[in-house]
MARMI-680685 format. One record per residue (C-alpha): x, y, z; residue number from 1. Coordinates in nm, 3 decimals, decimal comma. Each point is the difference from the previous one (the first is absolute). Layout:
PT       px       py       pz  pos
PT        X        Y        Z  NUM
...
REM end
This chain:
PT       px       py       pz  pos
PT    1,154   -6,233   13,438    1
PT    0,288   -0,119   -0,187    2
PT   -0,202   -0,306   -0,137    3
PT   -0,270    0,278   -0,087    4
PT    0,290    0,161   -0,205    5
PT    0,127   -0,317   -0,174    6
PT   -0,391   -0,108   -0,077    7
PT   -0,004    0,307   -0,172    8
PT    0,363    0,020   -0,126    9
PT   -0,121   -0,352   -0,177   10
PT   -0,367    0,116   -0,120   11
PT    0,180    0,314   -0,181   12
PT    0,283   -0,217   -0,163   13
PT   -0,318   -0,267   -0,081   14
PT   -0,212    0,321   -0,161   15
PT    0,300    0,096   -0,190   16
PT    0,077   -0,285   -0,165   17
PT   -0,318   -0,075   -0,073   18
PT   -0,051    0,350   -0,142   19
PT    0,313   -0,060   -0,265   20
PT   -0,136   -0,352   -0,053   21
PT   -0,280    0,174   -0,107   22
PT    0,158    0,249   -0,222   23
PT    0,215   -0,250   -0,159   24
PT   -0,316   -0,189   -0,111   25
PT   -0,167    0,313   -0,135   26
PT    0,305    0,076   -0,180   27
PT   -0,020   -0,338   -0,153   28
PT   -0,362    0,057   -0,103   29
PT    0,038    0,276   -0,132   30
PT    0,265   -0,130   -0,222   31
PT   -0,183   -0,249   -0,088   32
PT   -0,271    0,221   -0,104   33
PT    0,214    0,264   -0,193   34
PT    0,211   -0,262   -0,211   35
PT   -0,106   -0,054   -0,377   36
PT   -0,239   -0,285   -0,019   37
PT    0,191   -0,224   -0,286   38
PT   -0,210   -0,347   -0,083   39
PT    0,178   -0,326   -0,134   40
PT   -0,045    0,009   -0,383   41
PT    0,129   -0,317   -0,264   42
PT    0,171    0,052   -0,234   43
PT   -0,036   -0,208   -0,292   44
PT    0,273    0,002   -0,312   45
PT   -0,193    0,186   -0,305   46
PT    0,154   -0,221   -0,296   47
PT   -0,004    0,172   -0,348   48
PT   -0,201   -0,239   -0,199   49
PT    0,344   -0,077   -0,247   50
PT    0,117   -0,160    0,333   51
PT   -0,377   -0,152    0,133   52
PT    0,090   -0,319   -0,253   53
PT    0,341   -0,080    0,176   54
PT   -0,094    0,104    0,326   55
PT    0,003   -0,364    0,123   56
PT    0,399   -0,042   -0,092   57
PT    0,166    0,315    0,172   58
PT    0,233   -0,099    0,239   59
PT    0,073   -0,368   -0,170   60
PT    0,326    0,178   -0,158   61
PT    0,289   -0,207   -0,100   62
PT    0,279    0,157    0,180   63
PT    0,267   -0,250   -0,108   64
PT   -0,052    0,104   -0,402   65
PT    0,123    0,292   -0,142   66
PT   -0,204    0,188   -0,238   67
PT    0,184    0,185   -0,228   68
PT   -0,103    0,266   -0,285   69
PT    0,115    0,287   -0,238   70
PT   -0,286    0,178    0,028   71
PT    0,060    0,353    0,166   72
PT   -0,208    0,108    0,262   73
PT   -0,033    0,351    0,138   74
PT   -0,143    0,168    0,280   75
PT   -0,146    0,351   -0,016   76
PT   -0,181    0,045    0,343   77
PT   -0,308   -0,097   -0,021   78
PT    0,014   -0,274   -0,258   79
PT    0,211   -0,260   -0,144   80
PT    0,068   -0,062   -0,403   81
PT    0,173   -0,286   -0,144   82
PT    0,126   -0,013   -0,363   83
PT    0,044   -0,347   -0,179   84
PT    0,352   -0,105   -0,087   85
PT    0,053   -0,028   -0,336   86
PT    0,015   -0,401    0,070   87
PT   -0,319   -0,007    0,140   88
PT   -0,184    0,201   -0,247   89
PT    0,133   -0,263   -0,305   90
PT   -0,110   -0,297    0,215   91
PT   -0,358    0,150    0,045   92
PT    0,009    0,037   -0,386   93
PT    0,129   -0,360   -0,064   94
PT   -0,216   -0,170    0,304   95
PT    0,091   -0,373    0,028   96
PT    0,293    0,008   -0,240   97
PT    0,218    0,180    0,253   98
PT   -0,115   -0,164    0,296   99
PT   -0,145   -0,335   -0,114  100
PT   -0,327    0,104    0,156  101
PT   -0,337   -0,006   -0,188  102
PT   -0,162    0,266    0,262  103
PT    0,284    0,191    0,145  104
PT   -0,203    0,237    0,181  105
PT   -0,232   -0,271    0,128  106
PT    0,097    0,055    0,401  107
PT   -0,134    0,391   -0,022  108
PT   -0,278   -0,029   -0,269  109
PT   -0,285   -0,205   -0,086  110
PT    0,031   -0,201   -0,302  111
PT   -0,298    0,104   -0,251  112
PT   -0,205   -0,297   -0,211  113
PT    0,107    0,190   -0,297  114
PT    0,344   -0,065    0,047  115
PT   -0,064   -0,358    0,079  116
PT   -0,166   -0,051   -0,329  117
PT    0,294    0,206   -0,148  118
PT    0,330   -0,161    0,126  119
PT   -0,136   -0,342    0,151  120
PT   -0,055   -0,216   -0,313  121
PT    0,062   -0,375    0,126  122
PT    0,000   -0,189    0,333  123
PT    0,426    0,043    0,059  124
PT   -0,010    0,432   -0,006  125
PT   -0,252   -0,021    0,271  126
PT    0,182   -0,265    0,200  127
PT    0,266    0,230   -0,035  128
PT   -0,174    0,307    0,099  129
PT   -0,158   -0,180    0,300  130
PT    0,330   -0,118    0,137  131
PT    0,194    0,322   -0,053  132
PT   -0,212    0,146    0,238  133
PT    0,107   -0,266    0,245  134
PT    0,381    0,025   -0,139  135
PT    0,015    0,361    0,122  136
PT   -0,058   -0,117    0,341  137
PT    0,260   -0,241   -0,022  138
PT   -0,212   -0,326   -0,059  139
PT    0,248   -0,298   -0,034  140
PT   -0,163   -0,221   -0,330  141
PT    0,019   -0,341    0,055  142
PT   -0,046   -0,035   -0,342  143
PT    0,308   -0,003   -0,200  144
PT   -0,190    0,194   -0,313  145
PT   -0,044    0,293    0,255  146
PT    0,280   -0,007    0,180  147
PT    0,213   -0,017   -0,251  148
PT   -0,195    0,324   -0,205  149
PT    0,022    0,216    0,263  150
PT    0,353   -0,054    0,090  151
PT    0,166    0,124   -0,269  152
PT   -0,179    0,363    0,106  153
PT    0,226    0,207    0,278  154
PT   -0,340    0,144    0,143  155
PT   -0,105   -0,407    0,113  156
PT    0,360   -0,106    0,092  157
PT    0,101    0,273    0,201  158
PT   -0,337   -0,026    0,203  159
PT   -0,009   -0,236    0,332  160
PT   -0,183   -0,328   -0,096  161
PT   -0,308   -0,115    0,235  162
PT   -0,184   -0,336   -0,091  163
PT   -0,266   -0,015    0,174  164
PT   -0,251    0,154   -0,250  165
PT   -0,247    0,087    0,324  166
PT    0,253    0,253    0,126  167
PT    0,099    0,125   -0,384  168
PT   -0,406    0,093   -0,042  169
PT   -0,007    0,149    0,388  170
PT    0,238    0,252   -0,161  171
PT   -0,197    0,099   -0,292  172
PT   -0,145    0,339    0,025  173
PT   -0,418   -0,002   -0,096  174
PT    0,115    0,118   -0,356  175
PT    0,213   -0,317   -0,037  176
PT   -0,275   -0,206    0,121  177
PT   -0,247    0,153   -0,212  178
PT    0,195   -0,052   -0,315  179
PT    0,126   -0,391    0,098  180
PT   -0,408   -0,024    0,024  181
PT   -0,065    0,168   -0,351  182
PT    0,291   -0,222   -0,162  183
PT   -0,134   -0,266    0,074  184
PT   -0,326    0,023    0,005  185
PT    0,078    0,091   -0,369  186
PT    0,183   -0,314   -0,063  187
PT   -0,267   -0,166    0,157  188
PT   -0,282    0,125   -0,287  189
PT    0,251   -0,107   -0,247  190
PT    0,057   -0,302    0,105  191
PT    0,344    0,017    0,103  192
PT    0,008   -0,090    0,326  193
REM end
């Protein structure tokens, strides 16, 4: 009799716990069930098409140089306005006597054929306009003619020389490479190359 009641004693305790296994996985279910479906998505960086021409030299920053300006930015919540120094609106105005550079804004914007025709007139200019491109990067001229040109400009001094001219073009942004190609395919149809 007393196994009877321990047979049973153990089939009850067996029942129970398989009744609150079962609960416990119904409760899970039913979690399951009741939770907000949510699906993977991508998400993909939406560049603003000023940017789309660059977008191959973000992150290739030079944190060693330090850029500095008078210009005055400000910030009014939602967007952000710069004002040109007074410096930098006379050099835009004077272009390459400031800076010695022919195309001075020839890393952000492409270089038309009307103002090749207009300011390259002979085989040296557009040497010089081909290599400045390279000089902003820090090419180091073997050359003592180009060297010694753009040395006496802070902007190429005070910029860290490379001379390997494979890893000066891996820097160039697709605007830079497009214009190097337009240079000199131009001094190519005149026969300057």
């Amino acid at each position: 009799m007393e196994k009877e009641k321990s047979k049973n004693g153990n089939k009850k305790t067996a029942l129970i716990l398989a009744g609150v296994v079962d609960v416990l996985i119904f409760a899970a279910l039913l979690l399951v069930l009741l939770m907000p479906q949510t699906s993977a998505k991508s998400v993909s960086p939406d560049l603003d098409p000023d940017f789309q021409a660059n977008a191959d030299s973000y992150g290739m920053e030079e944190y060693g140089i330090e850029y500095v300006s008078d210009a005055t930015i400000s910030y009014s919540g939602g967007s952000v306005t710069a004002d040109k120094a007074q410096g930098d609106e006379a050099a835009s105005q004077t272009g390459a006597d400031s800076d010695g550079m022919i195309f001075p804004d020839s890393d952000t914007q492409k270089i038309t054929e009307a103002q090749m025709k207009e300011t390259l007139t002979d085989s040296e200019t557009t040497r010089l306009a081909i290599n400045e491109i390279y000089a902003r990067h820090g090419y180091e001229f073997t050359d003592p003619e180009y060297s010694d040109y753009y040395n006496q400009f802070d902007w190429y001094k005070n910029t860290e020389k490379e001379s390997d001219m494979d890893k000066v073009n891996a820097m160039f942004s697709a605007v830079e490479q497009e214009n190097v190609d337009a240079l000199q395919a131009y001094a190519d149809a005149n026969g300057w190359s």
